[in-house]
DRENPA-3360 file (N, C-alpha, C; in nm, 2 decimals, always signed):
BEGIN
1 = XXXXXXXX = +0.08/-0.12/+0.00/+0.00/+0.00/+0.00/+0.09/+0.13/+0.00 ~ +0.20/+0.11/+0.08/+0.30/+0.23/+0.09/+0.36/+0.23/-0.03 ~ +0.39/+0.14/-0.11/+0.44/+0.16/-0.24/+0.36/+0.23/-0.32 ~ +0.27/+0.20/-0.35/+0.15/+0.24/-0.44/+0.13/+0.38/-0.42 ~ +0.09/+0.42/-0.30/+0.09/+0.58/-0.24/+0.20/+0.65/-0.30 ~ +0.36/+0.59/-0.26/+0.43/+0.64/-0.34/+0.40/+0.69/-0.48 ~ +0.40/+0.59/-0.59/+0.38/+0.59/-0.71/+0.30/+0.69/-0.74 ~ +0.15/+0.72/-0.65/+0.10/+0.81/-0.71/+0.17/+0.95/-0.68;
9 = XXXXXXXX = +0.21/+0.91/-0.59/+0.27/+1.09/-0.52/+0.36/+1.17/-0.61 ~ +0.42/+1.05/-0.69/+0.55/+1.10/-0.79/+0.46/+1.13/-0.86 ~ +0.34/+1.09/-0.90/+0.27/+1.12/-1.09/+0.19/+1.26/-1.05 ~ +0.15/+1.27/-0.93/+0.10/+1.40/-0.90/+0.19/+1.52/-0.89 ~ +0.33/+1.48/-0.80/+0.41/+1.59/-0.80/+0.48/+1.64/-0.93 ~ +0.49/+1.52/-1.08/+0.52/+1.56/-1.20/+0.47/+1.64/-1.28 ~ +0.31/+1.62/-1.21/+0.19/+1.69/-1.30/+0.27/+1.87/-1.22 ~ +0.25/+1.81/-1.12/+0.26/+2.00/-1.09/+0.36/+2.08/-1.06;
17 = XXXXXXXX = +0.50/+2.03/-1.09/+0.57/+2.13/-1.14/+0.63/+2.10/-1.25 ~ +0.57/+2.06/-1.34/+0.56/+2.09/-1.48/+0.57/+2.22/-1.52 ~ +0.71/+2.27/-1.58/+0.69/+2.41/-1.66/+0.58/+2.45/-1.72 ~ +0.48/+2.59/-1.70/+0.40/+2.65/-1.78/+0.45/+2.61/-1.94 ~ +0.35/+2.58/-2.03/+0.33/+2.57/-2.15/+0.41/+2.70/-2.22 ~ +0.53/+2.67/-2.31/+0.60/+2.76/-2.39/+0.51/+2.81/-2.53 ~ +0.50/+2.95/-2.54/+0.41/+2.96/-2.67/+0.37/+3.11/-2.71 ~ +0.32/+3.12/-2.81/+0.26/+3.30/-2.84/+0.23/+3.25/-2.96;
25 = XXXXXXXX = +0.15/+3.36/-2.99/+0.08/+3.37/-3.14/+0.17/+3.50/-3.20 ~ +0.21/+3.54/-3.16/+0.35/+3.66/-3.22/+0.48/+3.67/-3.17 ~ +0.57/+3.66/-3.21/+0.69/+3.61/-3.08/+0.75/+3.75/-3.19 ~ +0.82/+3.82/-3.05/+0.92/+3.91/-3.11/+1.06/+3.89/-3.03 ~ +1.17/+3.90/-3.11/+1.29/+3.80/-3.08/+1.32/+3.87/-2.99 ~ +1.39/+3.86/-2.83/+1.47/+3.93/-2.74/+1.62/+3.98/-2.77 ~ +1.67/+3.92/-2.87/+1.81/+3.97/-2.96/+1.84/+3.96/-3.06 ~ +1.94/+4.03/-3.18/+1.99/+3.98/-3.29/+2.13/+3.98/-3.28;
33 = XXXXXXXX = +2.21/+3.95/-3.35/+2.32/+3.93/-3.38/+2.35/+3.92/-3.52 ~ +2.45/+4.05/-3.60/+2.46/+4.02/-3.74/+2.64/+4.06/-3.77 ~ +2.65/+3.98/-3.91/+2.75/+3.96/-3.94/+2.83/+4.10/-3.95 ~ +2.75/+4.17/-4.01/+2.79/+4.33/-4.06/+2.69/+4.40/-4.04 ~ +2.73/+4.53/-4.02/+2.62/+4.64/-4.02/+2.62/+4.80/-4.04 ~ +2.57/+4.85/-4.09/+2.62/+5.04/-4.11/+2.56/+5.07/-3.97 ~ +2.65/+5.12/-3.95/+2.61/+5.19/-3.83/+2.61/+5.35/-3.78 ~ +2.67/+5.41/-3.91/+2.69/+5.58/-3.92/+2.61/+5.64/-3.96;
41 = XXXXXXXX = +2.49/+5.56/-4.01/+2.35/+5.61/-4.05/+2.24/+5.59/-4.00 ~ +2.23/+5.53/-3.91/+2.11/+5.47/-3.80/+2.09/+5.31/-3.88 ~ +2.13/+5.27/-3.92/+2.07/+5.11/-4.01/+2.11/+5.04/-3.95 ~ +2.10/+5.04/-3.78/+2.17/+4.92/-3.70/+2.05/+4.77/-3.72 ~ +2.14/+4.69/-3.68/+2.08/+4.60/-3.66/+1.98/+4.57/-3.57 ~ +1.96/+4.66/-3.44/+1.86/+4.68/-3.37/+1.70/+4.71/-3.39 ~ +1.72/+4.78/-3.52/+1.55/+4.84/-3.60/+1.53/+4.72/-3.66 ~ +1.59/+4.58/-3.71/+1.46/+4.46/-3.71/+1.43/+4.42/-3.61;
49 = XXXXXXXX = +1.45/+4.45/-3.46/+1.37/+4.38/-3.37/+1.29/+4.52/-3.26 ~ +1.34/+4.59/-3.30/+1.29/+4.72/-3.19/+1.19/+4.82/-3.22 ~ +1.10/+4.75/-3.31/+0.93/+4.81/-3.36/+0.97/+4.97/-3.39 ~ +1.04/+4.99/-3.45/+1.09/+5.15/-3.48/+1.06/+5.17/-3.56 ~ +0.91/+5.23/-3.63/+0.86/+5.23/-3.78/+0.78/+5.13/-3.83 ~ +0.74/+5.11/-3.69/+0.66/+4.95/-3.72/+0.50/+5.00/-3.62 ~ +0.37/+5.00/-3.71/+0.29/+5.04/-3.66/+0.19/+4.92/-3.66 ~ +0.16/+4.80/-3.63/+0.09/+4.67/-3.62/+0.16/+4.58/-3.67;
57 = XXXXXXXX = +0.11/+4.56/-3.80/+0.18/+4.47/-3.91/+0.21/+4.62/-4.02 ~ +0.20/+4.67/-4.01/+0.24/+4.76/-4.16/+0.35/+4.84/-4.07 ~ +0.47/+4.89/-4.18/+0.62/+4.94/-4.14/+0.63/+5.09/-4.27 ~ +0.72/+5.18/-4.18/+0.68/+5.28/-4.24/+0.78/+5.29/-4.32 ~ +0.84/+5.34/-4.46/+0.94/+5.38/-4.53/+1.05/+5.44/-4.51 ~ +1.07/+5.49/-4.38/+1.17/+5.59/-4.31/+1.27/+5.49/-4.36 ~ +1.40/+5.49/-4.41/+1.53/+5.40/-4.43/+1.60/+5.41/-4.30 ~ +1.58/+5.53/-4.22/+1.67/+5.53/-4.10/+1.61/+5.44/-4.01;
65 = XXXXXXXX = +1.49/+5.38/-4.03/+1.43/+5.31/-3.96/+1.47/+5.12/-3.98 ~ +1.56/+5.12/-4.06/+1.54/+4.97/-4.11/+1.69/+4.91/-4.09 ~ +1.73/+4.82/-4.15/+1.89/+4.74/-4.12/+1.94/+4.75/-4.25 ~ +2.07/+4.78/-4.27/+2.19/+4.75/-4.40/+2.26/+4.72/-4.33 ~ +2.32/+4.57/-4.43/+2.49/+4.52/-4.44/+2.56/+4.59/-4.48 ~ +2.71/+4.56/-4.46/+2.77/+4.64/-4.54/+2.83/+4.55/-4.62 ~ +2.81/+4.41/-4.65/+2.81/+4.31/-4.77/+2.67/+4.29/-4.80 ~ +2.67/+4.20/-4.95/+2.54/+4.13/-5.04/+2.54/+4.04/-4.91;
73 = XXXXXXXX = +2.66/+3.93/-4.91/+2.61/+3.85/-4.76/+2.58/+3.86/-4.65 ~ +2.56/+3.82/-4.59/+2.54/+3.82/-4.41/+2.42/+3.71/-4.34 ~ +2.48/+3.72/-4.21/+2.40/+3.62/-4.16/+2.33/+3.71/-4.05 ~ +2.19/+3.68/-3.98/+2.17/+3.76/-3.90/+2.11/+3.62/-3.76 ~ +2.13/+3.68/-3.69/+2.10/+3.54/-3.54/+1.99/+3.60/-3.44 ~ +1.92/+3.57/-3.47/+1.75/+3.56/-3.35/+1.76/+3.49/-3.25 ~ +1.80/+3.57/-3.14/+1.75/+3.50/-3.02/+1.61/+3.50/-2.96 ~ +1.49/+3.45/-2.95/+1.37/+3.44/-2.88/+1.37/+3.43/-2.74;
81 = XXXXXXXX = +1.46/+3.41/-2.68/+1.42/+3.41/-2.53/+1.40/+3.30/-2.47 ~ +1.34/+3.18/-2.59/+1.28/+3.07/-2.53/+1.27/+2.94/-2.64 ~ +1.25/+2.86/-2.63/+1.24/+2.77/-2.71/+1.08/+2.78/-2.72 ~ +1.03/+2.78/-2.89/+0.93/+2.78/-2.93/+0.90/+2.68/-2.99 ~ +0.70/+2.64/-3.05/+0.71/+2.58/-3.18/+0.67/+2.70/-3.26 ~ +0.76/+2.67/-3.34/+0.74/+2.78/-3.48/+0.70/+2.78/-3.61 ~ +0.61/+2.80/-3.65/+0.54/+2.84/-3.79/+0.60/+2.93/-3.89 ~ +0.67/+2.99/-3.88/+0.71/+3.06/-3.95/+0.81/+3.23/-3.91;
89 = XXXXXXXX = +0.80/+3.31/-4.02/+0.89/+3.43/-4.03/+0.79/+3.54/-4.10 ~ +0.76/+3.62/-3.99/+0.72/+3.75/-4.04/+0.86/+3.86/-4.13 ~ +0.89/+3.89/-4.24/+1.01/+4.01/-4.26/+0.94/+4.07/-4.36 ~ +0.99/+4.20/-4.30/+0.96/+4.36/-4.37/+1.05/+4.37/-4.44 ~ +1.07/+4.35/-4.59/+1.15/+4.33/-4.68/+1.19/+4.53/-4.65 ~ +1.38/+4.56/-4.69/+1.43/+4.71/-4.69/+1.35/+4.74/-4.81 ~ +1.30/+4.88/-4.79/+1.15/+4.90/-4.87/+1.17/+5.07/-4.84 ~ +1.28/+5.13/-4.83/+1.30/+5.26/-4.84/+1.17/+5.37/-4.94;
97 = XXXXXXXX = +1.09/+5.44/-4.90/+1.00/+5.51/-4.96/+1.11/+5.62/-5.10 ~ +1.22/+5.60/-5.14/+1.32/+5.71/-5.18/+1.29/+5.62/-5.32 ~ +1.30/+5.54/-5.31/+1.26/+5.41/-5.46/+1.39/+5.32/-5.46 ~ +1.49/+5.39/-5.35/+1.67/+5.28/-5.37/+1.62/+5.14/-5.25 ~ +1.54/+5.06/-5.38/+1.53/+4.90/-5.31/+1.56/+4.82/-5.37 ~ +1.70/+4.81/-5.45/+1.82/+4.72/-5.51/+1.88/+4.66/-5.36 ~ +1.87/+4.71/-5.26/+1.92/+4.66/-5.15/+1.85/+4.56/-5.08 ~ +1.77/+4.50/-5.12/+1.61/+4.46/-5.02/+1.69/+4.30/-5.08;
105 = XXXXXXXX = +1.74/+4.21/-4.94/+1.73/+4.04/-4.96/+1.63/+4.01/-5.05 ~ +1.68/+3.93/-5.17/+1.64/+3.84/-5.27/+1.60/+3.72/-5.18 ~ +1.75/+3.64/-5.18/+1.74/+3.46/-5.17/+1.80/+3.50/-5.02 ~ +1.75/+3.39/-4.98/+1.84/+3.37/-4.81/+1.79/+3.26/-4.75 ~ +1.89/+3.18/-4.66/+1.81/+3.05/-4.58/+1.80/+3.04/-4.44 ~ +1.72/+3.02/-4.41/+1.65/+3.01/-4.29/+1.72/+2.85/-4.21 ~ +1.75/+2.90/-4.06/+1.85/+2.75/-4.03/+1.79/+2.79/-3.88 ~ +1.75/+2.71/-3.80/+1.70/+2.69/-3.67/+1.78/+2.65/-3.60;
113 = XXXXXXXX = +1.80/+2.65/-3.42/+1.88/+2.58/-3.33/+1.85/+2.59/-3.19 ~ +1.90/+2.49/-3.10/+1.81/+2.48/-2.97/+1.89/+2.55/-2.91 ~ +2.04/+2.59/-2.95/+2.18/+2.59/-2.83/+2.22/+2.77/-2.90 ~ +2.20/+2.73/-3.04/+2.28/+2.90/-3.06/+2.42/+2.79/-3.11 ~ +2.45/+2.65/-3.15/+2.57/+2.68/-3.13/+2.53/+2.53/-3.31 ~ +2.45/+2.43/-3.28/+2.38/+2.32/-3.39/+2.28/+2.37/-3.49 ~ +2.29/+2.47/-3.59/+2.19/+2.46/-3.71/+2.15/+2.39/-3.78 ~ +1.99/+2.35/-3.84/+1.96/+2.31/-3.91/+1.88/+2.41/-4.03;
121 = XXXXXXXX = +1.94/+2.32/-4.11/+1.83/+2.43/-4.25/+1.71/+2.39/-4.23 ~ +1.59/+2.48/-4.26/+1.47/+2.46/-4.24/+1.40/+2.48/-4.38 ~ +1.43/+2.59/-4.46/+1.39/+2.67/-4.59/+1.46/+2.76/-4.65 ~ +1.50/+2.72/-4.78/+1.53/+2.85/-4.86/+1.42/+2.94/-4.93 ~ +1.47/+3.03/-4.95/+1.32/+3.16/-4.93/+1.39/+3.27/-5.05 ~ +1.29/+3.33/-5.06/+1.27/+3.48/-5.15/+1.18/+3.56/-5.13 ~ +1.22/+3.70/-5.11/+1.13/+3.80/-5.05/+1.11/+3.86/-5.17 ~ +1.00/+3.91/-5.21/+0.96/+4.01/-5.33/+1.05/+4.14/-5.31;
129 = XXXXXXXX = +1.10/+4.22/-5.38/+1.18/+4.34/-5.39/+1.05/+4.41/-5.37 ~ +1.09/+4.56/-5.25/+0.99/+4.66/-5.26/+0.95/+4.72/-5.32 ~ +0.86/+4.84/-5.32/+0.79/+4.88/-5.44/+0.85/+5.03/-5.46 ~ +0.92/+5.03/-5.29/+0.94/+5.20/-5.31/+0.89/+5.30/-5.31 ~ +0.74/+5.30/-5.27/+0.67/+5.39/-5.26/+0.64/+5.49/-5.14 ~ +0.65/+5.60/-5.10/+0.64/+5.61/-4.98/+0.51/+5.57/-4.90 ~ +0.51/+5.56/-4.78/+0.39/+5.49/-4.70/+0.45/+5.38/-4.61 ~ +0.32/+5.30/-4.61/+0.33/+5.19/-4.52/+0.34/+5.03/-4.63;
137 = XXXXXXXX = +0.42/+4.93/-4.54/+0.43/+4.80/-4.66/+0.40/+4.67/-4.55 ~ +0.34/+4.61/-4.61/+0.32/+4.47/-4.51/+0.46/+4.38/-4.55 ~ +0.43/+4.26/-4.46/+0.51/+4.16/-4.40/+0.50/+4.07/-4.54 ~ +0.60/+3.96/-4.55/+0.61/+3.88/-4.61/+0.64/+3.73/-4.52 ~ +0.52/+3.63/-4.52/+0.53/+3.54/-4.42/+0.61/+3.38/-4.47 ~ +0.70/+3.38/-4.40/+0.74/+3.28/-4.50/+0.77/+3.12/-4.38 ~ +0.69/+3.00/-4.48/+0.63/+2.91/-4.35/+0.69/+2.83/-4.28 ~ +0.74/+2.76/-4.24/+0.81/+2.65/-4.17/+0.78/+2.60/-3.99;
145 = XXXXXXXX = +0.76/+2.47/-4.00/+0.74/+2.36/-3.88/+0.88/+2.36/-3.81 ~ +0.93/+2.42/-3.71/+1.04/+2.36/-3.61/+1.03/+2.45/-3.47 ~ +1.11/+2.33/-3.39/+1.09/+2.38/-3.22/+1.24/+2.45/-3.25 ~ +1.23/+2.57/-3.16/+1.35/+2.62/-3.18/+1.35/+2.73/-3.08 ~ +1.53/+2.78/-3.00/+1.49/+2.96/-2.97/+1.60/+3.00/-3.07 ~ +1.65/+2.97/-3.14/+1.73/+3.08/-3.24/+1.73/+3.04/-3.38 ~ +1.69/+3.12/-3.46/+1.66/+3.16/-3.62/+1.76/+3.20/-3.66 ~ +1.83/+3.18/-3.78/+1.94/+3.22/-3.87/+1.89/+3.28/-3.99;
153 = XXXXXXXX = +1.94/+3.36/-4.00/+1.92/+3.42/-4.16/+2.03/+3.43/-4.25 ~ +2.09/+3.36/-4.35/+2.17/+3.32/-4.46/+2.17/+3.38/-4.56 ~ +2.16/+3.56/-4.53/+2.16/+3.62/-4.69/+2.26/+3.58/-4.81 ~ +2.17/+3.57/-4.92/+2.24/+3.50/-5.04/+2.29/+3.60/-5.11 ~ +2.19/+3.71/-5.13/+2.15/+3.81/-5.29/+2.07/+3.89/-5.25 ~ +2.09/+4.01/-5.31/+2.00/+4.11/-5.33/+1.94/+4.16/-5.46 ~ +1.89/+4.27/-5.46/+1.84/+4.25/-5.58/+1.88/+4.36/-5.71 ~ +2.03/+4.44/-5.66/+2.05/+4.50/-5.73/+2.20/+4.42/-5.75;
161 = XXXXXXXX = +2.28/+4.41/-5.83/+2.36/+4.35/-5.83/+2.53/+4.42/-5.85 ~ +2.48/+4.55/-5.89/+2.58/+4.65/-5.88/+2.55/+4.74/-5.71 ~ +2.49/+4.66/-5.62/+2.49/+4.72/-5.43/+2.57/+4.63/-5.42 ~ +2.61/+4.70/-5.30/+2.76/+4.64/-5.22/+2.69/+4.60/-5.11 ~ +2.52/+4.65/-5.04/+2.46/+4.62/-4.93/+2.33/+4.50/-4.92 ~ +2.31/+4.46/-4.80/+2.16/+4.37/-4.81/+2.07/+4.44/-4.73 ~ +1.95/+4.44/-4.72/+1.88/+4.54/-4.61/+1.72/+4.43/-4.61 ~ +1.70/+4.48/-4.47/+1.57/+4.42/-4.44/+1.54/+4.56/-4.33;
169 = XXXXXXXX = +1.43/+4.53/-4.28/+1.29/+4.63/-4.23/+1.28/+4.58/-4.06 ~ +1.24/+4.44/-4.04/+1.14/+4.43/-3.92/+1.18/+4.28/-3.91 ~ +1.16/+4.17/-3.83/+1.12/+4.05/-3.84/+1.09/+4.01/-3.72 ~ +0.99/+3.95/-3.75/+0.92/+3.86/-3.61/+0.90/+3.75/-3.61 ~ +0.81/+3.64/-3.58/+0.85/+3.52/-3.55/+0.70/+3.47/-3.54 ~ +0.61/+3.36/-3.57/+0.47/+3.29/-3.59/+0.46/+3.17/-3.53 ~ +0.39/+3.14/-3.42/+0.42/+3.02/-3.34/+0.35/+2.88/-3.40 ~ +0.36/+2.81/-3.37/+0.29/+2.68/-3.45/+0.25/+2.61/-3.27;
177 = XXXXXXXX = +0.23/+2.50/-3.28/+0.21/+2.44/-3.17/+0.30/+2.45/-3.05 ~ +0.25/+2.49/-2.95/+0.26/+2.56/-2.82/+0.38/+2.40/-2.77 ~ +0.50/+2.46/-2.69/+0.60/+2.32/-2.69/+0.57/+2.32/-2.48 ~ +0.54/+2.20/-2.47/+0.51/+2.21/-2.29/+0.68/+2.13/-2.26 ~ +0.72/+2.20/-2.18/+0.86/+2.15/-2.12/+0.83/+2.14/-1.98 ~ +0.84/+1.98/-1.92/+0.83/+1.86/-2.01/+0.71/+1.87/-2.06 ~ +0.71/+1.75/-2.14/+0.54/+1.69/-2.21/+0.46/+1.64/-2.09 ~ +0.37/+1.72/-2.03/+0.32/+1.67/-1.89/+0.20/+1.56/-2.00;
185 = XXXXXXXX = +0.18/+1.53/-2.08/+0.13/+1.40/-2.09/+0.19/+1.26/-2.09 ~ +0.34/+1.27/-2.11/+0.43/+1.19/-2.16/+0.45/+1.16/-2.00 ~ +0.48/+1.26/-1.91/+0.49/+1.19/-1.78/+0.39/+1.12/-1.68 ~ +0.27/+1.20/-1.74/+0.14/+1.12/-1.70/+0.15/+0.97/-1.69 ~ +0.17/+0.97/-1.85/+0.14/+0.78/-1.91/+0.26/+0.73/-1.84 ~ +0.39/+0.78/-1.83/+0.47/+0.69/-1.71/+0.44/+0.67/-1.59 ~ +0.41/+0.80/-1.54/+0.37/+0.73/-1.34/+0.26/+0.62/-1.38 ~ +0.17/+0.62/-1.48/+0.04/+0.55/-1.49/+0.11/+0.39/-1.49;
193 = XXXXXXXX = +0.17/+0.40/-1.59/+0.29/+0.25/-1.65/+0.38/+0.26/-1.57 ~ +0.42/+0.32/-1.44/+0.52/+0.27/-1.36/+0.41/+0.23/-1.25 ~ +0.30/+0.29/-1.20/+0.19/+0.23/-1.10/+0.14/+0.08/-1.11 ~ +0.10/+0.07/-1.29/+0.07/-0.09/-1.32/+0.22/-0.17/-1.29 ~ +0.30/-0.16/-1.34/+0.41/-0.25/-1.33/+0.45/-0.27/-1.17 ~ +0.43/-0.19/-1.08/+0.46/-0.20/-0.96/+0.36/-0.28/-0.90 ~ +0.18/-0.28/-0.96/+0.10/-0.37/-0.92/+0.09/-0.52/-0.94 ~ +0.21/-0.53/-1.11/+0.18/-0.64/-1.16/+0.31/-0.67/-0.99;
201 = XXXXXXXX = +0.45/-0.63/-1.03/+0.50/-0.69/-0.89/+0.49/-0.73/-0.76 ~ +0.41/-0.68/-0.71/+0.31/-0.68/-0.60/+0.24/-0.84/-0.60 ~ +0.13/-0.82/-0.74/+0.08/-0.98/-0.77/+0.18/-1.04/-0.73 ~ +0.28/-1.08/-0.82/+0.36/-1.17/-0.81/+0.46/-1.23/-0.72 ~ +0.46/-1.09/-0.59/+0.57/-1.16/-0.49/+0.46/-1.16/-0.40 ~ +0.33/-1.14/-0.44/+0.21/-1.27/-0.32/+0.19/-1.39/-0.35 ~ +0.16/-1.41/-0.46/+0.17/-1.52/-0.53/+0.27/-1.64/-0.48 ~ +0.43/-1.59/-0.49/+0.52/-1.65/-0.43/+0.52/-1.70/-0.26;
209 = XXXXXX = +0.46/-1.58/-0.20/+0.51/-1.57/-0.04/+0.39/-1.66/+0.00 ~ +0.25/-1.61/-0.09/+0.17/-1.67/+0.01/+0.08/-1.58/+0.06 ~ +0.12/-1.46/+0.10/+0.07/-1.35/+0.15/+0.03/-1.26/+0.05 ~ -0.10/-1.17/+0.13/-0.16/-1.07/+0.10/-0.05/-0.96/+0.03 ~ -0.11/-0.87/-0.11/-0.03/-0.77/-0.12/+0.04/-0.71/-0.04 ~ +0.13/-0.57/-0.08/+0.22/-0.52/+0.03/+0.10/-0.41/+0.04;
% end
């Protein structure tokens, strides 16, 4: 009987300090990290994650508001804060209202990781070149299934081919299925399957002795 009591006490005390459920329906990253960046003109790398010209989903044309390389390549590194499941990539393609959007990422790949330290490719991608117009420009959602807290960006190309720079706007982050750390169902079904198994033993060393369960 004291065994048993046990068994439940572990399945109960699993259930309840179980981490809160990891998740959001809009994740905005807590850092970046980029390979290169101008930084003598306001085009830090900080305006894709620090809503600066960013009024819901639509982003305003200011250029001092957005990010330039100072190469066609670069990588850029999303920290989230947390390990997510993720659906996808909100980016505000560089969309300067002036009409100079030869700089705005073409191709680039998208690479996920749990550590910051193991990527995996998830999707190669293409953002539409802007239009240039002054005003406001929406997001380009581009989709993919992985648990992850950090996002990679692998600029390839831009879209002018005589710029020396790559530029993007804003980026945020789309959750997919909410990740529970642990899987408090997965611990469930063990105390459940470690309670039978301790019953089936129980059977069996009465069986043997003679005697009533423990």
């Amino acid at each position: 009987m004291k065994l048993k009591f046990l068994a439940l006490a572990v399945m109960a005390n699993s259930i309840i300090l179980a981490p809160p459920v990891v998740g959001a329906t809009f994740i905005k990253p807590v850092s970046v990290e980029a390979s290169s960046t101008i930084k003598d003109v306001g085009l830090d790398k900080e305006n894709l994650i620090n809503g600066i010209g960013l009024d819901g989903e639509l982003h305003d044309t200011d250029f001092t508001n957005m990010w330039l390389s100072e190469s066609v390549t670069a990588t850029l590194t999303f920290d989230l804060g947390d390990i997510y499941g993720l659906g996808g990539a909100y980016v505000w393609q560089y969309n300067p209202g002036n009409g100079s959007t030869g700089s705005g990422v073409k191709q680039f790949d998208i690479l996920t990781s749990l550590d910051d330290i193991l990527f995996t490719p998830v999707l190669s991608a293409t953002l539409a070149q802007g239009d240039g117009i002054d005003g406001w420009f929406s997001p380009e959602l581009k989709v993919f299934t992985k648990t992850a807290r950090y996002v990679k960006f692998s600029i390839l190309s831009n879209y002018n081919t005589s710029s020396s720079y790559s530029g993007l706007s804003e980026v945020r982050f789309k959750s997919g299925l909410p990740v529970p750390e642990p899987d408090v169902t997965s611990l469930l079904a063990l105390a459940v399957l470690g309670l039978f198994t301790l019953r089936g033993k129980n059977h069996f060393f009465s069986q043997k002795s003679g005697v009533g369960a423990i």
